[in-house]
MARBA-3410 file (N, C-alpha, C, O; in Angstrom, 1 decimal):
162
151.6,110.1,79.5,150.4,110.2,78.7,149.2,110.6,79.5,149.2,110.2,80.7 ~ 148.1,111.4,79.0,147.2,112.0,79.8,146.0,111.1,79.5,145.9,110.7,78.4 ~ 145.3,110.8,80.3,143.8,110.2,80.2,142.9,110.7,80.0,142.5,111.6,80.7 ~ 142.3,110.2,79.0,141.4,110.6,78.1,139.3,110.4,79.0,138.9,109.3,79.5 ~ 138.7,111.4,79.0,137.9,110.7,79.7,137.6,112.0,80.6,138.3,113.0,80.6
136.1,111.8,81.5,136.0,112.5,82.0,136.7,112.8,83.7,137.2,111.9,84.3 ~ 136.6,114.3,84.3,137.9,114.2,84.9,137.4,114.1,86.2,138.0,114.3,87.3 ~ 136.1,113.9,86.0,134.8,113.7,87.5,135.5,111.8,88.1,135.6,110.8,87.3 ~ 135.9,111.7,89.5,136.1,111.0,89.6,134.9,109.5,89.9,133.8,109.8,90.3 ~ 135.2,108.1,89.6,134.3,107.0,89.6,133.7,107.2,90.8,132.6,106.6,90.7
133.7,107.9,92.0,133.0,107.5,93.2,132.4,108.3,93.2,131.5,107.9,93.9 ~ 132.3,109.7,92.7,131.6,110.8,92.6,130.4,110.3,91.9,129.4,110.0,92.5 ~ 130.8,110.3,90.4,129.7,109.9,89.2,128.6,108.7,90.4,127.4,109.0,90.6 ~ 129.2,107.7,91.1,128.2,106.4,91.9,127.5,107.7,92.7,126.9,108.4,92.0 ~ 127.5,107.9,93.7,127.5,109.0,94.5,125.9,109.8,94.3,125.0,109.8,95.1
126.0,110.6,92.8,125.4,111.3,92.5,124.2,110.3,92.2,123.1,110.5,92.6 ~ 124.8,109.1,91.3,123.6,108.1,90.9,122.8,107.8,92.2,121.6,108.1,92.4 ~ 123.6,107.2,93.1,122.8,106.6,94.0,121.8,108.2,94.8,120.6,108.0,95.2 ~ 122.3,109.6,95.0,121.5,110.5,95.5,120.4,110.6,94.5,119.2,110.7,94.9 ~ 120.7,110.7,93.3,119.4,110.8,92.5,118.4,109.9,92.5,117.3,110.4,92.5
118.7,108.4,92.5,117.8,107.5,92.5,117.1,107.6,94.3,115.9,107.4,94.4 ~ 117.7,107.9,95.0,117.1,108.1,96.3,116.1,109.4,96.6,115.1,109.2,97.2 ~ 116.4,110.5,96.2,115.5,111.9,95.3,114.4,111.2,94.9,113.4,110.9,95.4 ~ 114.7,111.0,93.8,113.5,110.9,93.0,112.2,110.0,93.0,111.1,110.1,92.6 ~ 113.0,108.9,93.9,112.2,107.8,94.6,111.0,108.2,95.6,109.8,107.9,95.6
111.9,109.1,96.4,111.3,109.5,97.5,110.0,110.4,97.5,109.1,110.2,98.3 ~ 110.4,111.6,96.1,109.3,112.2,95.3,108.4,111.7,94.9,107.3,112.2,95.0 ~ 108.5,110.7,94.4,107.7,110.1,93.4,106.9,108.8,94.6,105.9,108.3,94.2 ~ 107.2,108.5,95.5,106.7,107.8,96.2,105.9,108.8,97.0,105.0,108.3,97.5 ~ 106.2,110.4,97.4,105.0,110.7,97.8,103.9,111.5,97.0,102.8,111.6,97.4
104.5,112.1,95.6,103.2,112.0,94.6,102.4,110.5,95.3,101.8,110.7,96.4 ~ 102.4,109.4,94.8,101.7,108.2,94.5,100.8,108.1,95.9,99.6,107.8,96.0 ~ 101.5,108.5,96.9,100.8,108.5,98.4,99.3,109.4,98.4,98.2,109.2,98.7 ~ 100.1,110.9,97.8,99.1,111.9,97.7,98.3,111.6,96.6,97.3,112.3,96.4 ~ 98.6,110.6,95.7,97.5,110.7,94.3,96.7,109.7,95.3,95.5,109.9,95.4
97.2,108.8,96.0,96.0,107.7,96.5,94.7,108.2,98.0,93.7,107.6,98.5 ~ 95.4,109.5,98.4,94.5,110.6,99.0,93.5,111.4,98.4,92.4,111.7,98.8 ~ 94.0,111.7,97.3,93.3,112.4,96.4,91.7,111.4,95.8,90.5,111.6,95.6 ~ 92.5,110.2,95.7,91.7,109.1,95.2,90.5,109.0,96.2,89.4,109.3,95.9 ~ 90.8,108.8,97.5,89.7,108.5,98.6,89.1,109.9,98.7,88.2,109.9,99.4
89.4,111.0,98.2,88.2,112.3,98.4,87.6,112.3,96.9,86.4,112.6,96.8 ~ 88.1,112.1,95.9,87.4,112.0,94.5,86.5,110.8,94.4,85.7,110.6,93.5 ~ 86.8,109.9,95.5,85.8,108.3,95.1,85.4,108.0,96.4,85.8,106.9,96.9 ~ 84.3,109.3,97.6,84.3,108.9,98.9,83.4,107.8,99.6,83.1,107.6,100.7 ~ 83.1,106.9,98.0,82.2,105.7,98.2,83.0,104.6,98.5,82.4,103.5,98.9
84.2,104.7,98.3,85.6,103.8,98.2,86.2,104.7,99.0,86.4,105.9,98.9 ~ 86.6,103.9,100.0,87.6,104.1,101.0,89.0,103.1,101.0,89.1,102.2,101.8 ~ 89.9,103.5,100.1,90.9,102.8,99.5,91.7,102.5,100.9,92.0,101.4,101.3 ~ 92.0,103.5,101.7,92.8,103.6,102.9,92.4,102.1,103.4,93.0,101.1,103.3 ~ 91.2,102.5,103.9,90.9,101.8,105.0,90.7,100.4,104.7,91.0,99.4,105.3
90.2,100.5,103.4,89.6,98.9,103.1,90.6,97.9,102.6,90.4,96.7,102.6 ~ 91.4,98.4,102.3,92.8,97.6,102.2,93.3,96.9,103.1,94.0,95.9,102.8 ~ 93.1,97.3,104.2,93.8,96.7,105.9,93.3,95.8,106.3,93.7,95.1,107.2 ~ 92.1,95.6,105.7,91.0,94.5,106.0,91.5,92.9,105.8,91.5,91.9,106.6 ~ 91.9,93.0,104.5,92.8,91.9,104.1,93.4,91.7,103.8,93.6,92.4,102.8
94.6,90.6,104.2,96.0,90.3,103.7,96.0,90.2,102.4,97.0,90.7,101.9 ~ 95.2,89.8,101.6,95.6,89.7,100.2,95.6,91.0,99.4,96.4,91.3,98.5 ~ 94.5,91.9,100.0,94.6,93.2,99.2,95.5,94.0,99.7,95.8,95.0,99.0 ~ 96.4,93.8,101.3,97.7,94.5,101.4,98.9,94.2,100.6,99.8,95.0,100.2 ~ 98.5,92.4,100.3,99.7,92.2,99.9,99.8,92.5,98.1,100.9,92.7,97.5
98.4,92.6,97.5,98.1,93.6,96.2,98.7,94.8,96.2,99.4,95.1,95.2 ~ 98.5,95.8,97.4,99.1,97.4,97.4,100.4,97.2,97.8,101.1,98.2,97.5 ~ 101.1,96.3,98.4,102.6,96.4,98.5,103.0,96.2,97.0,103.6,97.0,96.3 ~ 102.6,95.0,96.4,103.2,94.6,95.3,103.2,95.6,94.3,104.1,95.9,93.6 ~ 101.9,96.4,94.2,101.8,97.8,93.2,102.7,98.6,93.5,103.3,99.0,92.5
103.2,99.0,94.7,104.1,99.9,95.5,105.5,99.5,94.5,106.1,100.2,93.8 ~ 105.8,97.8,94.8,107.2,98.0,94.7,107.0,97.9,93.0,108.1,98.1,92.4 ~ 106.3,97.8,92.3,106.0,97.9,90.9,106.1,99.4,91.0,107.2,99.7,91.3 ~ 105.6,100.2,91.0,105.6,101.8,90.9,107.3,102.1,91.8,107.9,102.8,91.1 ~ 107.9,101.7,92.9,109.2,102.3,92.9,110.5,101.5,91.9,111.6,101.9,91.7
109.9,100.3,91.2,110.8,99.9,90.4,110.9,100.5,89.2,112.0,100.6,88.7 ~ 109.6,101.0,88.5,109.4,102.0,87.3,109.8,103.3,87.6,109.6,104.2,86.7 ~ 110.3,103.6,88.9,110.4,104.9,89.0,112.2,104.9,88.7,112.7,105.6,87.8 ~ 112.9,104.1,89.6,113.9,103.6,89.8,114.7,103.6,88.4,115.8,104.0,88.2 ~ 113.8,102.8,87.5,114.6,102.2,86.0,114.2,103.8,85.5,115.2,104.4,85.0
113.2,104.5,85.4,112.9,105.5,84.8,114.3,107.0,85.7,114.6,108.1,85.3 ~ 114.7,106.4,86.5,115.6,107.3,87.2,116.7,107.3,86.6,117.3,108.3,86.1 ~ 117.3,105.4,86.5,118.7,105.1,85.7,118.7,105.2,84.3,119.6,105.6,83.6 ~ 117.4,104.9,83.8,117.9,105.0,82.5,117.6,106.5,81.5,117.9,106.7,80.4 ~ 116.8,107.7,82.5,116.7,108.8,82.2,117.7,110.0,81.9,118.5,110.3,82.7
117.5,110.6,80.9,118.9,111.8,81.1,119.2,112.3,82.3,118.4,112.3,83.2 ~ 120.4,112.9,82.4,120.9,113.5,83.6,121.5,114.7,83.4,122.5,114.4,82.6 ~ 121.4,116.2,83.8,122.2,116.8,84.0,123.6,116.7,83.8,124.2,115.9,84.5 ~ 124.4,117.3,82.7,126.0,116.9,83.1,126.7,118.6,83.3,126.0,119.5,82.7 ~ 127.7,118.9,83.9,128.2,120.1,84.3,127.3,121.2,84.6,127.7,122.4,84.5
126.0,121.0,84.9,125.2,121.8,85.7,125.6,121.9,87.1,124.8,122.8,87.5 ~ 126.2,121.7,87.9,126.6,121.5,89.2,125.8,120.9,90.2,124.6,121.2,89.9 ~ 126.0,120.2,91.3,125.5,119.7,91.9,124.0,119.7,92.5,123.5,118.6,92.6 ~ 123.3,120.6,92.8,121.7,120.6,92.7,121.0,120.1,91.6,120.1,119.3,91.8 ~ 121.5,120.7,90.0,121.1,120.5,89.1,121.3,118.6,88.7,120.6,117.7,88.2
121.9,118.6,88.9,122.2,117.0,88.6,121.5,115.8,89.7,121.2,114.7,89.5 ~ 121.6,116.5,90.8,120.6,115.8,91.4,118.9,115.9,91.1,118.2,114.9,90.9 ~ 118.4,117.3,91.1,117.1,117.2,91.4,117.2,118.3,90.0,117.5,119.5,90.2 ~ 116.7,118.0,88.4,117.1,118.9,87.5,115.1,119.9,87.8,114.2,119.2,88.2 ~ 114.9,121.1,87.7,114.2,121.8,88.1,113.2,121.4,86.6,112.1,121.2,87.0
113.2,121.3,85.2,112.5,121.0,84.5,112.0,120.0,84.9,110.9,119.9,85.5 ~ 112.9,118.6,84.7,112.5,118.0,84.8,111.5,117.3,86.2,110.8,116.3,86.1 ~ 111.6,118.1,87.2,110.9,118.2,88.5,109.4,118.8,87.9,108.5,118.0,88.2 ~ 109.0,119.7,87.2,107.9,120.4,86.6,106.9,119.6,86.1,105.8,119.4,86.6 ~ 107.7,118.9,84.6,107.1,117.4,84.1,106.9,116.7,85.1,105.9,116.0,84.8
107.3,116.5,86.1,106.7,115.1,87.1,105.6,115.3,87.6,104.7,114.5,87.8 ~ 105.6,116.7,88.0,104.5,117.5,89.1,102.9,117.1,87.8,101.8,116.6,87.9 ~ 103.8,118.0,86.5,102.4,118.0,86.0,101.7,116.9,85.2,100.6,117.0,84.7 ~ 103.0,115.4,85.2,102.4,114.8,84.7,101.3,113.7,85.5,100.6,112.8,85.1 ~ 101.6,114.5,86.9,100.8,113.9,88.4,99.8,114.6,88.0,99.4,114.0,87.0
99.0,115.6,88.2,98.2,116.3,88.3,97.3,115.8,86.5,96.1,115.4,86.5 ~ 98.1,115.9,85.4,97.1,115.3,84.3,96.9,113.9,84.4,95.8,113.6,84.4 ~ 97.9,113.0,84.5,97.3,111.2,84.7,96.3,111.5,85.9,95.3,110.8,85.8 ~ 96.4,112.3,86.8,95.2,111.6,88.3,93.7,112.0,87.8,92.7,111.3,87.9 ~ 93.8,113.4,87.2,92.6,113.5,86.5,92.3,113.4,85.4,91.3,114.0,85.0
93.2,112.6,84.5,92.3,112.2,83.4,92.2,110.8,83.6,91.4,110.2,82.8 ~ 93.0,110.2,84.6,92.7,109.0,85.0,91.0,109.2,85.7,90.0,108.7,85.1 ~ 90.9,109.9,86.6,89.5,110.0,87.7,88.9,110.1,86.1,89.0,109.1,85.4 ~ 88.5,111.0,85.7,87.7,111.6,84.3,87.4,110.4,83.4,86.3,110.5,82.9 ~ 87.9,109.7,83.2,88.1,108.4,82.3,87.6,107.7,83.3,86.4,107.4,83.0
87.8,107.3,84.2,87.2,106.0,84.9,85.6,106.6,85.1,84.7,105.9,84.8 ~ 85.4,107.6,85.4,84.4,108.0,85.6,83.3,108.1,83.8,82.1,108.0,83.8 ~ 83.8,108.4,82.8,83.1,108.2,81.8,82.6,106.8,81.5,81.5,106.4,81.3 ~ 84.1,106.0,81.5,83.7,104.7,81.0,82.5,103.7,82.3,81.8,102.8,82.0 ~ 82.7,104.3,83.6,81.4,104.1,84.3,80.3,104.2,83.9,79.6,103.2,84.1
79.8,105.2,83.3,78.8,106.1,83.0,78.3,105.5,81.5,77.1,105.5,81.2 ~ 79.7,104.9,80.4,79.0,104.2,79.5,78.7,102.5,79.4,78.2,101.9,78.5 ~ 79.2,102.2,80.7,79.2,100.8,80.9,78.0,100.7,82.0,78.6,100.3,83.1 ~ 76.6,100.7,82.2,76.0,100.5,83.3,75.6,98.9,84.2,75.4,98.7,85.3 ~ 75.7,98.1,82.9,75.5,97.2,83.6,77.0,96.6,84.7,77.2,95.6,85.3
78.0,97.8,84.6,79.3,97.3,85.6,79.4,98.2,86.7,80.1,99.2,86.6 ~ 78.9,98.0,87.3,78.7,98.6,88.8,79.9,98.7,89.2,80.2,97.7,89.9 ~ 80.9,99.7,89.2,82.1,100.2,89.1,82.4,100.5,90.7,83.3,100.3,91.5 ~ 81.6,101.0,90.9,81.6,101.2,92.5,81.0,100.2,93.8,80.8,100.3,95.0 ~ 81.1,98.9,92.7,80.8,97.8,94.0,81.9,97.2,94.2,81.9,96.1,94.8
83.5,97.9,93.8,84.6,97.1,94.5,84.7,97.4,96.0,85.4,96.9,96.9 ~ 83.9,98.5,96.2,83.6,98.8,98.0,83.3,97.6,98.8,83.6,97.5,100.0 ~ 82.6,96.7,98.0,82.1,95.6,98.6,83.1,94.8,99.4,82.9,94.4,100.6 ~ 84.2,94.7,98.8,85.4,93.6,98.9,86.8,94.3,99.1,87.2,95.0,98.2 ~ 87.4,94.1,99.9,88.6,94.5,100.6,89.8,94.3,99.2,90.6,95.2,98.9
89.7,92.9,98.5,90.4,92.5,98.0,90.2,93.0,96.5,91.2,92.9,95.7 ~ 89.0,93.5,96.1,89.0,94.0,95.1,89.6,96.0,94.9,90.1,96.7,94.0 ~ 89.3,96.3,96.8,89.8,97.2,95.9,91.2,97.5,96.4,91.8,98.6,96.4 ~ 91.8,96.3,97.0,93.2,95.8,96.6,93.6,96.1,95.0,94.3,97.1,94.6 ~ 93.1,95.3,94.4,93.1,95.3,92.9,93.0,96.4,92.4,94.1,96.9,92.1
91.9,97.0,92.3,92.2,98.6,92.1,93.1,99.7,92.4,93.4,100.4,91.5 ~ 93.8,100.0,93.8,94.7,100.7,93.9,95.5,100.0,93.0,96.0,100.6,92.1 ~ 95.8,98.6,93.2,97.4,97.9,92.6,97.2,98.7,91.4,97.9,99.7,91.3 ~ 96.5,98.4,90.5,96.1,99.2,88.9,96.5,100.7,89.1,97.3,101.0,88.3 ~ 96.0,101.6,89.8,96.6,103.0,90.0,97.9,103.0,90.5,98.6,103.9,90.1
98.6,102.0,91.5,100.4,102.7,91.1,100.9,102.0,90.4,102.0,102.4,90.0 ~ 100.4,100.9,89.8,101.1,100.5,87.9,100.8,101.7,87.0,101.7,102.1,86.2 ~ 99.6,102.4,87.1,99.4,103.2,86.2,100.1,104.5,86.6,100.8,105.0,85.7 ~ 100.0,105.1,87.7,100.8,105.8,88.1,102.6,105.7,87.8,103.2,106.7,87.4 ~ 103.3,104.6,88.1,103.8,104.2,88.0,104.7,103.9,86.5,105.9,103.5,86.4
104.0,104.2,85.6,104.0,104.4,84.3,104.4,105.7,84.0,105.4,106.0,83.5 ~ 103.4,106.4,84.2,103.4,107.9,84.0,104.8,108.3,84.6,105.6,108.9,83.9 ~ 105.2,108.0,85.8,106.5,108.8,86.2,107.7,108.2,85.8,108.9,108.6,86.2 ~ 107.5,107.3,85.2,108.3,106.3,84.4,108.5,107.2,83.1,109.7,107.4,82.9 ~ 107.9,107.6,82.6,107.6,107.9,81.1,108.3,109.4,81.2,109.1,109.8,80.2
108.0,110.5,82.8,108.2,111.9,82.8,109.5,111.7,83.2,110.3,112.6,82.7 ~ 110.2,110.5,84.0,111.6,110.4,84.6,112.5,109.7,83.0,113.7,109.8,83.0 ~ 112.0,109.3,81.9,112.7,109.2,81.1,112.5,110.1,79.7,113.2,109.7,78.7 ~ 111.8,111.2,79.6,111.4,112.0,78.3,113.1,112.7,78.4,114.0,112.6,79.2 ~ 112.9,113.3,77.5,114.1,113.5,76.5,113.0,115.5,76.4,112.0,115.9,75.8
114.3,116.4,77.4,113.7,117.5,77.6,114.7,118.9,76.4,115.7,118.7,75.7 ~ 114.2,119.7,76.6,114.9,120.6,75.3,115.5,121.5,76.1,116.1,122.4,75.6
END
């Protein structure tokens, strides 16, 4: 009797999973690096880099955002479509779906910047730019940009493409 089933063997199918989750991770963790570069030249009153190192608690804020943003990337990796009989490149790194990621980097960073920056502008009595003051606040703030980030590549690593 013949076995019914695909004829890709079980260690292959792990293989590919574990290359893809490591891909995409990797991508997507340096989008998030470069969106938080991007951040310190679009907000050079905030210096996210530097003011973070100041204190433990606002490091230990941007790690925790970190592993929040590689775990949404991660679940958005597993539980995302995958290439099937495209061959190996395609199934690792699919070329659409690489596109959507890029561009949904480039629309969340600036409609994120654009939005923070209106609702600044309509909120005056909140001095938006005094988390400069405190190491730990703008701990808090990056953490909020790789959840939100974090989201977004979540959302582009699980869309359902045509």
């Amino acid at each position: 009797m013949e076995a019914i089933g695909p004829s890709t063997a079980f260690y292959v199918v792990v293989l590919l999973w574990v290359g893809r989750v490591i891909i995409w991770t990797f991508i997507c963790t340096l989008l998030a690096w470069l969106g938080i570069r991007v951040l310190d030249a679009l907000t050079p009153r905030i210096q996210e880099r530097e003011r973070i190192g100041e204190n433990p608690i606002s490091v230990g804020l941007f790690i925790g955002g970190f592993f929040i943003l590689v775990g949404l990337v991660i679940h958005g990796v597993v539980t995302g479509p995958a290439v099937a009989g495209g061959g190996l490149l395609a199934s690792l790194i699919d070329p659409k779906r690489l596109g959507l990621v890029a561009v949904s980097f480039l629309v969340a960073l600036l409609l994120g910047i654009a939005l923070l920056r209106v609702v600044d502008k309509l909120t005056p009595k909140i001095p938006f730019l005094s988390v400069e003051q405190n190491p730990v606040a703008v701990g808090i703030y990056v953490f909020g940009y790789l959840i939100f980030f974090g989201l977004i590549m979540h959302s582009a690593l699980t869309m359902y493409l045509l």
